[in-house]
C-alpha positions in Angstrom: 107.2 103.4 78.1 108.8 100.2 78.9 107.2 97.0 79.7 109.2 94.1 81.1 108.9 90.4 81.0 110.2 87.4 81.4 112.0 87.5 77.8 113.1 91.4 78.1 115.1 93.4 80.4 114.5 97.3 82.4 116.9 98.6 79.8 115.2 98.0 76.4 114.4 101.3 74.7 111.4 99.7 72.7 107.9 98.8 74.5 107.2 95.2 75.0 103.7 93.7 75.1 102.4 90.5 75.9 100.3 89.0 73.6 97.0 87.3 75.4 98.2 83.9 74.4 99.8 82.7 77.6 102.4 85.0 78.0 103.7 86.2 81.4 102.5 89.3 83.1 104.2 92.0 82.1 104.8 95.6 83.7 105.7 99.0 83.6 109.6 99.8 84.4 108.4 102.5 86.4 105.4 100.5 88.5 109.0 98.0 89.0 110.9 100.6 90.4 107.6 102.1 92.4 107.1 98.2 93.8 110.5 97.5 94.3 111.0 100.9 96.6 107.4 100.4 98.9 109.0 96.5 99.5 112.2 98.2 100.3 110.7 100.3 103.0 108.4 97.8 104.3 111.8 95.4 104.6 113.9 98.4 106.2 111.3 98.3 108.9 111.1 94.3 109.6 107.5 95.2 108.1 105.6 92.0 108.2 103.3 93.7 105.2 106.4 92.8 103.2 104.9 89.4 102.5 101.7 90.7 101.3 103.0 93.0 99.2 105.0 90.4 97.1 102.2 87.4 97.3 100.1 90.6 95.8 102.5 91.9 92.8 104.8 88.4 92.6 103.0 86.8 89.5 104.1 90.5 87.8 107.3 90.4 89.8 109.0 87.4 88.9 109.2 87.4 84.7 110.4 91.2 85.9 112.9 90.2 88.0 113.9 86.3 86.8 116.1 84.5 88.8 116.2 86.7 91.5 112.3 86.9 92.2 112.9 83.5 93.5 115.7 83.9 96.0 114.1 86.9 97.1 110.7 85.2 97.5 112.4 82.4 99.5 114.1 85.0 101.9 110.3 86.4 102.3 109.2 83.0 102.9 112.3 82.3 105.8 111.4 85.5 107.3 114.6 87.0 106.4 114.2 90.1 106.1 117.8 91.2 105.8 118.4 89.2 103.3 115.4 90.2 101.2 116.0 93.5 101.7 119.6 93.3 100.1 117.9 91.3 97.3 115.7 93.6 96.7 118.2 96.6 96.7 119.9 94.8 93.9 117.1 94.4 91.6 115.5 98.4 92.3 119.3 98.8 91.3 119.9 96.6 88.3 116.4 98.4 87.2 117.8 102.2 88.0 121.0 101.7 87.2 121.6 103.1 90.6 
């Protein structure tokens, strides 16, 4: 199983944990991919349960997705939905290689 955080990527073959001395949240590559693909849908349908989805899962979201997290959470924040979407489609894909 892999476990990402802020420090590791989707791809790394060996399991990461966080230790319980401050470290981020860390999660399962493939509770990632099953988050990334339920915002997906909600964002394909202008799904205003977008925004609770991420508030829910961002503190495991964004050491998962670096960088990114951000832009996409200020998309979420503007309402644009569009542009979180295609966000979001580029980090289910950097994290399926798809």
């Amino acid at each position: 199983m892999t476990v990402i955080n802020a420090q590791h990527h989707a791809t790394d073959s060996a399991p990461q944990h966080a230790s319980q001395t401050g470290s981020p949240p860390t999660i399962e590559h493939e509770r990632l991919v099953e988050i990334l693909n339920r915002l997906n849908g909600l964002l394909e349908e202008d799904d205003i349960q977008a925004l609770t989805l991420w508030r829910e899962m961002s503190s495991v979201l964004h050491p998962a997705l670096g960088t990114l997290a951000q832009q996409l959470e200020t998309e979420l924040n503007n309402y644009d939905f569009e542009a979180a979407l295609h966000l979001s489609k580029a980090a289910l894909s950097r994290n399926t290689g798809h």
